[in-house]
Backbone as XML, in Angstrom:
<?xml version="1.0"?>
<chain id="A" units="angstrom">
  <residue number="1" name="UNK">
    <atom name="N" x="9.403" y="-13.643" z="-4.881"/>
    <atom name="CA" x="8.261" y="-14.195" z="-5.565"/>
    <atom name="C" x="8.617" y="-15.620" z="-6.005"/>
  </residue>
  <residue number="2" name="UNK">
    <atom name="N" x="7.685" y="-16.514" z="-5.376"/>
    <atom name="CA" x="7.613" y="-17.592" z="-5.905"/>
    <atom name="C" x="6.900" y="-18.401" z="-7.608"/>
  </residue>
  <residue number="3" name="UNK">
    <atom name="N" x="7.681" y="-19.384" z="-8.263"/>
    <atom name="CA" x="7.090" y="-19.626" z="-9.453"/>
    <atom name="C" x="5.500" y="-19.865" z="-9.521"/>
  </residue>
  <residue number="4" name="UNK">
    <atom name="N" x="5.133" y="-19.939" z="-8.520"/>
    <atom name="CA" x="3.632" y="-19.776" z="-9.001"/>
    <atom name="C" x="2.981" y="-18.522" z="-8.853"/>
  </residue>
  <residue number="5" name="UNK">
    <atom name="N" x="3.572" y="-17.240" z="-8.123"/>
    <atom name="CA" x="3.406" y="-16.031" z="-8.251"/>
    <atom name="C" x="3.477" y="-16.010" z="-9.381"/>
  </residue>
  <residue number="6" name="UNK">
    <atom name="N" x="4.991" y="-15.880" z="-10.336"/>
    <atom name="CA" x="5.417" y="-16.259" z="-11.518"/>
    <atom name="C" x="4.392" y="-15.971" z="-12.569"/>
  </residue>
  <residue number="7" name="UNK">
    <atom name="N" x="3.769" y="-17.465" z="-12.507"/>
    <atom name="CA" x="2.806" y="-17.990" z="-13.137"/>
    <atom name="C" x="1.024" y="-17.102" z="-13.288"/>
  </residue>
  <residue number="8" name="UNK">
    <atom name="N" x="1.143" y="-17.130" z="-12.272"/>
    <atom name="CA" x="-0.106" y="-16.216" z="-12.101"/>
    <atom name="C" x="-0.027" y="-14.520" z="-12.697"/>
  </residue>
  <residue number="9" name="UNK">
    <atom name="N" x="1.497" y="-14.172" z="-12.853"/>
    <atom name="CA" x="1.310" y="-12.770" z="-13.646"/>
    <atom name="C" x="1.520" y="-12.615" z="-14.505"/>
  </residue>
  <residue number="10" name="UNK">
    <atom name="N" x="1.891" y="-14.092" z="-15.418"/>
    <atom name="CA" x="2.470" y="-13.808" z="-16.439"/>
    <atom name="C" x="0.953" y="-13.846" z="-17.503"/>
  </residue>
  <residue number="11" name="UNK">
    <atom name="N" x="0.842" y="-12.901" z="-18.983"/>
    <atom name="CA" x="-0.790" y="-13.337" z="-19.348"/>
    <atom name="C" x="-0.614" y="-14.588" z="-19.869"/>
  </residue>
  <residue number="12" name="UNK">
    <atom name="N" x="-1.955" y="-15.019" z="-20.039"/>
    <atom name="CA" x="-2.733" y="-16.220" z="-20.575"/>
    <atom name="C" x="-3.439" y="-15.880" z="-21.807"/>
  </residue>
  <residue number="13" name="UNK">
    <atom name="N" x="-3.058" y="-16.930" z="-22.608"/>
    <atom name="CA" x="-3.646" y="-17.251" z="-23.852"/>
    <atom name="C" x="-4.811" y="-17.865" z="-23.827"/>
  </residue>
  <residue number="14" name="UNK">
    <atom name="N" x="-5.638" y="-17.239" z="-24.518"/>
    <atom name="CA" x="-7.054" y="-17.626" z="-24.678"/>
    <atom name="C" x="-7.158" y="-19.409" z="-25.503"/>
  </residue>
  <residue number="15" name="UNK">
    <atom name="N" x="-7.506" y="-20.421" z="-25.026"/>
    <atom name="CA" x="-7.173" y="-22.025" z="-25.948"/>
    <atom name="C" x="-6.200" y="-22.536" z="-25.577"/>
  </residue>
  <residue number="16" name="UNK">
    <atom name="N" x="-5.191" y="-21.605" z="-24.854"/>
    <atom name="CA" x="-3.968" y="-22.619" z="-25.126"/>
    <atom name="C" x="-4.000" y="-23.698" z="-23.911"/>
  </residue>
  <residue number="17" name="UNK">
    <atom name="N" x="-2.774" y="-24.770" z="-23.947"/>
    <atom name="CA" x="-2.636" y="-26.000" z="-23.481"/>
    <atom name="C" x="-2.626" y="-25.390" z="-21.597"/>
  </residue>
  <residue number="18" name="UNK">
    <atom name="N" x="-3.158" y="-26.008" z="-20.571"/>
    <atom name="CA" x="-3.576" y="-25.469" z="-19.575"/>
    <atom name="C" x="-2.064" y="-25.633" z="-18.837"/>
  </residue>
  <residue number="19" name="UNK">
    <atom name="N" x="-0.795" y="-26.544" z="-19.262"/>
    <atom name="CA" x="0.713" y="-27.208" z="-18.958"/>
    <atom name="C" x="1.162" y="-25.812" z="-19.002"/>
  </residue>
  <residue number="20" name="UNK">
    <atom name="N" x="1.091" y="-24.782" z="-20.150"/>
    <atom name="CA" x="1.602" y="-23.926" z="-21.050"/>
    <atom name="C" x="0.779" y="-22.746" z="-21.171"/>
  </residue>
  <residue number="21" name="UNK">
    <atom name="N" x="0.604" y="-22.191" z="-20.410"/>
    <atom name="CA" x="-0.855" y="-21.320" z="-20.719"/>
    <atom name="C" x="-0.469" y="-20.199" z="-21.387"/>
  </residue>
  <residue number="22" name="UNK">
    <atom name="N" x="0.922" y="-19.815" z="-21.404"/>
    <atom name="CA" x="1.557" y="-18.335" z="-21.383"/>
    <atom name="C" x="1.677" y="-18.123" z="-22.913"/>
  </residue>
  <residue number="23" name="UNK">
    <atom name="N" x="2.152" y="-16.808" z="-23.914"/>
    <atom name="CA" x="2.526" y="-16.698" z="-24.714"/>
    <atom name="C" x="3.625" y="-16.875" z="-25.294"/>
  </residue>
  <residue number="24" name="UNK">
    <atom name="N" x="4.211" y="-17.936" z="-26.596"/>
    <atom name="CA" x="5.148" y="-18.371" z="-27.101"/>
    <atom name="C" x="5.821" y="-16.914" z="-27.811"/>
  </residue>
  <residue number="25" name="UNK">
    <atom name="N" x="7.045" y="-17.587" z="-27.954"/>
    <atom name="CA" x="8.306" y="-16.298" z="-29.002"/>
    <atom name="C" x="7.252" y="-17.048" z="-30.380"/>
  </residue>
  <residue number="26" name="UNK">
    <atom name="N" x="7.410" y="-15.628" z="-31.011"/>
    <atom name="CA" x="7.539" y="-15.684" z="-32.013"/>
    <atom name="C" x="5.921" y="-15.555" z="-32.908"/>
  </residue>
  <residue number="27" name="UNK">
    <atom name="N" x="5.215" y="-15.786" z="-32.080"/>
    <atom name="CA" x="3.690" y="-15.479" z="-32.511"/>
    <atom name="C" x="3.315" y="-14.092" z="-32.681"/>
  </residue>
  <residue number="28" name="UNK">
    <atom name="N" x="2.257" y="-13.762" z="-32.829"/>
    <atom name="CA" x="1.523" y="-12.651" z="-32.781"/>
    <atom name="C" x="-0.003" y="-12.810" z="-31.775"/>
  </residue>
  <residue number="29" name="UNK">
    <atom name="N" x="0.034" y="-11.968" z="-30.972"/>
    <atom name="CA" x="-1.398" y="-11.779" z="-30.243"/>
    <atom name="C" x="-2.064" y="-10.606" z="-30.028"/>
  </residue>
  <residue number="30" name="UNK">
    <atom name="N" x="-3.021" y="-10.596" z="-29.545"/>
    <atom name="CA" x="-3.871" y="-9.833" z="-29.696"/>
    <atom name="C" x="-4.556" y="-9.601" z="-28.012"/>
  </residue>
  <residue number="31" name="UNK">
    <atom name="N" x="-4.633" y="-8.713" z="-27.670"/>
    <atom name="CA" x="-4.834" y="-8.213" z="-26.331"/>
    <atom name="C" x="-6.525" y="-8.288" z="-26.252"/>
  </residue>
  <residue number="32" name="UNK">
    <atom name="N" x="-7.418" y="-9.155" z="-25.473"/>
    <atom name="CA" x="-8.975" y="-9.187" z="-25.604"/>
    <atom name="C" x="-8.966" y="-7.912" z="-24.029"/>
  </residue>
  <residue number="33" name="UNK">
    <atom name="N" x="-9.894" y="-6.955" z="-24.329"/>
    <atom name="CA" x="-10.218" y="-5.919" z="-23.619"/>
    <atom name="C" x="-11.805" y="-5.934" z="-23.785"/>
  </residue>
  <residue number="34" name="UNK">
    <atom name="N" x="-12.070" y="-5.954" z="-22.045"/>
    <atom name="CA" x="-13.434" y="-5.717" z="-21.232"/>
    <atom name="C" x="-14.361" y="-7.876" z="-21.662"/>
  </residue>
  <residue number="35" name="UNK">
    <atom name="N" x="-15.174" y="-7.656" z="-21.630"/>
    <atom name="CA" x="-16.035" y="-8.566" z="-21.261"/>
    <atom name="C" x="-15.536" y="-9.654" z="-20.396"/>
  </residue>
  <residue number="36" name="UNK">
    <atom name="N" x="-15.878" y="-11.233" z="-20.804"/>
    <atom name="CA" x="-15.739" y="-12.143" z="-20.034"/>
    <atom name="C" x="-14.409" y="-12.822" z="-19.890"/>
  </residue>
  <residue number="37" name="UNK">
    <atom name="N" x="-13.679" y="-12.183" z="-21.177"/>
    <atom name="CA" x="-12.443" y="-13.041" z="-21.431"/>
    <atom name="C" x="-11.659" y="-11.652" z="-21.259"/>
  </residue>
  <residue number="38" name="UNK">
    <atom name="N" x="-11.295" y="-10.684" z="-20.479"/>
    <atom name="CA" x="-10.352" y="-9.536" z="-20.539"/>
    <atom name="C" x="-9.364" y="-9.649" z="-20.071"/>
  </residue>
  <residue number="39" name="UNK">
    <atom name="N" x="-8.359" y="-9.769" z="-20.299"/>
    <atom name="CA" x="-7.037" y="-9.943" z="-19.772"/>
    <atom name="C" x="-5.911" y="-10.645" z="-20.851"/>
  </residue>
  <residue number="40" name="UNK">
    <atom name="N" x="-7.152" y="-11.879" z="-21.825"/>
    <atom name="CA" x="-6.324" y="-12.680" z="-21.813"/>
    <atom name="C" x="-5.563" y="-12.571" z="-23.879"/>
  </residue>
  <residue number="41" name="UNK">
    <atom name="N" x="-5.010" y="-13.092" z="-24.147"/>
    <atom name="CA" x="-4.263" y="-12.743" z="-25.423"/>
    <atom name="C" x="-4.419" y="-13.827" z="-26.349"/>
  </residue>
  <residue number="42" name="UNK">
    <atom name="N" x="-5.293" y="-13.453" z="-27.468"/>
    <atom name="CA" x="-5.208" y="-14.199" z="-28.604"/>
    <atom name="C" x="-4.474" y="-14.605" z="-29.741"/>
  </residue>
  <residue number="43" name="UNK">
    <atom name="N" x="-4.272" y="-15.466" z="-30.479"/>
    <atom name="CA" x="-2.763" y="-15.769" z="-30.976"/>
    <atom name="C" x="-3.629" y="-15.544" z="-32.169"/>
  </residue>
  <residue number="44" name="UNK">
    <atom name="N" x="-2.961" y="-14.456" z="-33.098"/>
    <atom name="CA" x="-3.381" y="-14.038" z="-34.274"/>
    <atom name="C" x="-2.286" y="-14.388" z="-35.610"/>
  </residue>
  <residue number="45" name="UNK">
    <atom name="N" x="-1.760" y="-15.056" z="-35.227"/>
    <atom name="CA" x="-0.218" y="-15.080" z="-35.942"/>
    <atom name="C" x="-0.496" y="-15.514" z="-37.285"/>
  </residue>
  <residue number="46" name="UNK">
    <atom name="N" x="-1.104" y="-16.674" z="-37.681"/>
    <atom name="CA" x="-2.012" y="-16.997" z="-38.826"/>
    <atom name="C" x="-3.054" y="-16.358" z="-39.251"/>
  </residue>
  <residue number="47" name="UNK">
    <atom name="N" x="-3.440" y="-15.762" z="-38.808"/>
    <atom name="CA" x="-4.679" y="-14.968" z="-39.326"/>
    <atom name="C" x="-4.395" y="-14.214" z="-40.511"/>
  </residue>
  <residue number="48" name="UNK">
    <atom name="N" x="-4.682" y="-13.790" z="-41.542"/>
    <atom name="CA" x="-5.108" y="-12.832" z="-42.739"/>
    <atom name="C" x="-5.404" y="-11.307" z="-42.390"/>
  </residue>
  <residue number="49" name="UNK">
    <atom name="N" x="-5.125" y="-10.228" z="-42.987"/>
    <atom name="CA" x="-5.711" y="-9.317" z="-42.189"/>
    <atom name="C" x="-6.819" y="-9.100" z="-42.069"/>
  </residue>
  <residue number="50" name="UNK">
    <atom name="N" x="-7.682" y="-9.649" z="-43.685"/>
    <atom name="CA" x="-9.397" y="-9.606" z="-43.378"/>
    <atom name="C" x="-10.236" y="-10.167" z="-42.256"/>
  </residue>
  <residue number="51" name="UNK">
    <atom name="N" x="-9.243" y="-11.204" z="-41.727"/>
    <atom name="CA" x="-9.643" y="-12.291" z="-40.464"/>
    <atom name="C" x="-9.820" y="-11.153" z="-38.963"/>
  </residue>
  <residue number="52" name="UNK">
    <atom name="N" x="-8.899" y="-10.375" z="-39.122"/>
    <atom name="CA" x="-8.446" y="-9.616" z="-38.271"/>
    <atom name="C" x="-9.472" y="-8.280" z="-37.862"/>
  </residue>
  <residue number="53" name="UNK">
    <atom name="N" x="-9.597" y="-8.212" z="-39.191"/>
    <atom name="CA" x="-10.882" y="-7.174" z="-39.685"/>
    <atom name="C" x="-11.869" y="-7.250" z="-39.063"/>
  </residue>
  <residue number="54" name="UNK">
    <atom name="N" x="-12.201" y="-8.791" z="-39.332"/>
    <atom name="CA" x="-13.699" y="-8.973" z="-39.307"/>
    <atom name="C" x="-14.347" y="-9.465" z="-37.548"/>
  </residue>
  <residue number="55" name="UNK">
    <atom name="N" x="-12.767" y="-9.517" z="-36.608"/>
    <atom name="CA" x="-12.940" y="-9.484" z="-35.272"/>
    <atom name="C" x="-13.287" y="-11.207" z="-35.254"/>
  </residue>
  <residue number="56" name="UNK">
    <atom name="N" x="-13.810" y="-11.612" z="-33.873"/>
    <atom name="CA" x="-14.187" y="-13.019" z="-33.709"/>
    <atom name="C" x="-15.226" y="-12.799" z="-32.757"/>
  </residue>
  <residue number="57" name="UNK">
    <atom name="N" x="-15.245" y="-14.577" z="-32.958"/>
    <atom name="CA" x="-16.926" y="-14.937" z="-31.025"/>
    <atom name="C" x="-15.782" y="-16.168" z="-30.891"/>
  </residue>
  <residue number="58" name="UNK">
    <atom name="N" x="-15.812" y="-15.827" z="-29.371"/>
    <atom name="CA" x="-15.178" y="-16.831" z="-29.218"/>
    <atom name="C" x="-16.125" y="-17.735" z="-27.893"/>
  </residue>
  <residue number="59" name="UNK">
    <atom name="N" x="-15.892" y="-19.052" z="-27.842"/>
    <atom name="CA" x="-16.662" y="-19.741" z="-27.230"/>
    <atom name="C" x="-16.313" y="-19.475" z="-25.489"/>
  </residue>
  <residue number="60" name="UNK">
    <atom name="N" x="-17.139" y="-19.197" z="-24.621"/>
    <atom name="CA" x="-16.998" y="-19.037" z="-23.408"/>
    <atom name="C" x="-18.082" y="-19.457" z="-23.094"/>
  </residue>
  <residue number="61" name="UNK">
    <atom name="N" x="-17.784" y="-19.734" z="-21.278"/>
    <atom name="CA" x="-18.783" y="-20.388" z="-20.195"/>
    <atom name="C" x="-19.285" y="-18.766" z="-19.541"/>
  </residue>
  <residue number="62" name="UNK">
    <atom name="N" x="-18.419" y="-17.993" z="-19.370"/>
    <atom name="CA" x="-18.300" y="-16.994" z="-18.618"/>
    <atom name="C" x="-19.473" y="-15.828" z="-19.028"/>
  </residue>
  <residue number="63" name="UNK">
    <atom name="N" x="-20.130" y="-15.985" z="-20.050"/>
    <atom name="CA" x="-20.537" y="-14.749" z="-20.367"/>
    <atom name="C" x="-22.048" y="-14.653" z="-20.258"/>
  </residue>
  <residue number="64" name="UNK">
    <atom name="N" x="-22.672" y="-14.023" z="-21.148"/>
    <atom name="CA" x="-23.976" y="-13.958" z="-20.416"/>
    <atom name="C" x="-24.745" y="-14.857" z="-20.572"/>
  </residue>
  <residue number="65" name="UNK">
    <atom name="N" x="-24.472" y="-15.601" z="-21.835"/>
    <atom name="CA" x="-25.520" y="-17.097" z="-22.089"/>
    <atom name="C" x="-25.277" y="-18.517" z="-21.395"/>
  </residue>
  <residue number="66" name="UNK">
    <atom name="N" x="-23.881" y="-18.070" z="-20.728"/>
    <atom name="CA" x="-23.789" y="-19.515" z="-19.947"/>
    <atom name="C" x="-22.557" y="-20.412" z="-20.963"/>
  </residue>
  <residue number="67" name="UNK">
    <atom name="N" x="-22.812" y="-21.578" z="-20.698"/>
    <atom name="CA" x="-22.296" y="-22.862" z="-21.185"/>
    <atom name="C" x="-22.880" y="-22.952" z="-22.888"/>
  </residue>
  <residue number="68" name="UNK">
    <atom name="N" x="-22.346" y="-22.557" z="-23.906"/>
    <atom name="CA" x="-22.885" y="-22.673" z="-25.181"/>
    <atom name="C" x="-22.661" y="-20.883" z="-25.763"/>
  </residue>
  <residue number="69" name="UNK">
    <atom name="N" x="-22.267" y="-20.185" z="-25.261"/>
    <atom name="CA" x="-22.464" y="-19.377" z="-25.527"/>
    <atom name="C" x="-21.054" y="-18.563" z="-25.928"/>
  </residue>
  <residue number="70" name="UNK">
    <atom name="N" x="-20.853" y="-17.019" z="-26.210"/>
    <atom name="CA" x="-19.556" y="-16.381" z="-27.628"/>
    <atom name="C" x="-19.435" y="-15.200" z="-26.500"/>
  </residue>
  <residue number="71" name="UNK">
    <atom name="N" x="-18.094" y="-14.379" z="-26.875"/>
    <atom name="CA" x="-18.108" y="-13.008" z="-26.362"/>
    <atom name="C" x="-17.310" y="-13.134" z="-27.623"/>
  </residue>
  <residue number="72" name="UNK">
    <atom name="N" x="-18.038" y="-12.187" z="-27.952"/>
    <atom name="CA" x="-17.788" y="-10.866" z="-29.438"/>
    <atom name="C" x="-16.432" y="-10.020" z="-29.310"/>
  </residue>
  <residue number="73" name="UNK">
    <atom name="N" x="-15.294" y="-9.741" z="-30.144"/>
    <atom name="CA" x="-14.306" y="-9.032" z="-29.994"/>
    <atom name="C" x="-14.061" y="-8.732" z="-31.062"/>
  </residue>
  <residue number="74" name="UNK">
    <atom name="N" x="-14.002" y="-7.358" z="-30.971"/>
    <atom name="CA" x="-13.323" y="-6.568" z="-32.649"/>
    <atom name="C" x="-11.922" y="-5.360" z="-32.562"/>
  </residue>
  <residue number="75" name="UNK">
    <atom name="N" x="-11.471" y="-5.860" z="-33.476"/>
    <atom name="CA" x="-10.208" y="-5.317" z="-33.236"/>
    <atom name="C" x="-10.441" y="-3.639" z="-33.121"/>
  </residue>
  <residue number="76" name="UNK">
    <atom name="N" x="-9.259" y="-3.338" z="-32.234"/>
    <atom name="CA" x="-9.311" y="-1.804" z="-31.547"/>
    <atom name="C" x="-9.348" y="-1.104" z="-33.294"/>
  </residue>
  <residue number="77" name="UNK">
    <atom name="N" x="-10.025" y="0.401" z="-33.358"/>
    <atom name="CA" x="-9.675" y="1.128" z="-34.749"/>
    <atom name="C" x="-8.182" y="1.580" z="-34.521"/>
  </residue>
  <residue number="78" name="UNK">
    <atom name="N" x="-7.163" y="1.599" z="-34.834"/>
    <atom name="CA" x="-5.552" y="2.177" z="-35.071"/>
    <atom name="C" x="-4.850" y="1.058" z="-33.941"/>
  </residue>
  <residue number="79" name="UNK">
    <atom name="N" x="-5.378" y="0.135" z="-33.939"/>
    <atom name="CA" x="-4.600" y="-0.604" z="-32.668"/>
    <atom name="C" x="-5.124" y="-2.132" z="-32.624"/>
  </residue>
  <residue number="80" name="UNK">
    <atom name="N" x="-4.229" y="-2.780" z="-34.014"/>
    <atom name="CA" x="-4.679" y="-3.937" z="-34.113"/>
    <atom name="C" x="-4.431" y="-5.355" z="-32.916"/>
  </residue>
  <residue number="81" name="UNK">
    <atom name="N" x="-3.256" y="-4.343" z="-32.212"/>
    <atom name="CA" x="-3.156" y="-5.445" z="-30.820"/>
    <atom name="C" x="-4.304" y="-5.791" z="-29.966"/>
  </residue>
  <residue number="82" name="UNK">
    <atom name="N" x="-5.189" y="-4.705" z="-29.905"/>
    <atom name="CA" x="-5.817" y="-5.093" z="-28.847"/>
    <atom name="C" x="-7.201" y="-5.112" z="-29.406"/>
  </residue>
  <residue number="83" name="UNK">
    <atom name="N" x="-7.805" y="-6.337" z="-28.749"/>
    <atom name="CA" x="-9.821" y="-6.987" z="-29.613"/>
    <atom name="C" x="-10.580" y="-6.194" z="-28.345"/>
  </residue>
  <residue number="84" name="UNK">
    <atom name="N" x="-11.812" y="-5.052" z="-28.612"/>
    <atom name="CA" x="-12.616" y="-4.969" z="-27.476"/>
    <atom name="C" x="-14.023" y="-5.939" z="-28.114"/>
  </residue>
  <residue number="85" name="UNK">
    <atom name="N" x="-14.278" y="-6.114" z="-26.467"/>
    <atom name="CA" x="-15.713" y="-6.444" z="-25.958"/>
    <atom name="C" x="-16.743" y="-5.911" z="-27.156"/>
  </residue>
  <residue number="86" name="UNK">
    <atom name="N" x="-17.571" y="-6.400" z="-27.997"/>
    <atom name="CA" x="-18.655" y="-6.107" z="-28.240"/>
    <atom name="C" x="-19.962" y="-5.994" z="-27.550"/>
  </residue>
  <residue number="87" name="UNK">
    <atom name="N" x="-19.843" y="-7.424" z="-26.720"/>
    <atom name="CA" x="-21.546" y="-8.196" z="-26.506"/>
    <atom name="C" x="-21.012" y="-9.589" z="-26.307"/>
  </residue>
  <residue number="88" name="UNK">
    <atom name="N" x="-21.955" y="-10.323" z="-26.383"/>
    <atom name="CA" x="-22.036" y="-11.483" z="-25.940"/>
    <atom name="C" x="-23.005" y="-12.347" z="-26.771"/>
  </residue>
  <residue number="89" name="UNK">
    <atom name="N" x="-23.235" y="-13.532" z="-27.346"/>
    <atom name="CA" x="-24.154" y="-14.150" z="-28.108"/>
    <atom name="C" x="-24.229" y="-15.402" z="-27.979"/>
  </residue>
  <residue number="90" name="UNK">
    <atom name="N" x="-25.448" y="-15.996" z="-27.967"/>
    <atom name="CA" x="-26.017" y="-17.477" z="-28.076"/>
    <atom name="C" x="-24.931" y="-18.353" z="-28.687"/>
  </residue>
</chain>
C-alpha cells in the first residue's frame, strides 16, 4: 500500500486543515454516524459536557438543503463517542 492508499483510510476530521485532514494525539473525537457527513470525526476535546449533550448542526453542502444548509448530530445515549444523524436543516 501506497501513502496515498495510506491517506485515504486513515479517518477525516470534520473542519480540519485539508494538508492534515487526519486526527491529532491527544484530542478527543467524536465518531458522526449516518447522514451526509458519516464517517467522519469531530474534535470534541474542548467541549463542556452540556455542549456534548446538546449534540450540534454542522454546516454542509452535502445534505438535503444544498449549499447553506446543517446535518443535525446528537450524541449516541451510553456512547458519547459516537454523534448520530438526526435530519438535516436550512
Amino acid at each position: 500500500m501506497d501513502r496515498d492508499d495510506e491517506q485515504l483510510l486513515r479517518p477525516r476530521v470534520y473542519g480540519a486543515d485539508h494538508d492534515h485532514p487526519g486526527p491529532l494525539p491527544n484530542r478527543r473525537y467524536a465518531e458522526l454516524v449516518g447522514g451526509p457527513l458519516d464517517g467522519l470525526l469531530l474534535d470534541i476535546t474542548e467541549w463542556t459536557q452540556a455542549e456534548v449533550d446538546a449534540g450540534v448542526a454542522l454546516a454542509t453542502e452535502l445534505g438535503q438543503f444544498g449549499a447553506g444548509g446543517r446535518a443535525m448530530y446528537d450524541p449516541r445515549p451510553g456512547d458519547p463517542a459516537r454523534f448520530d444523524w438526526t435530519g438535516d436543516t436550512p
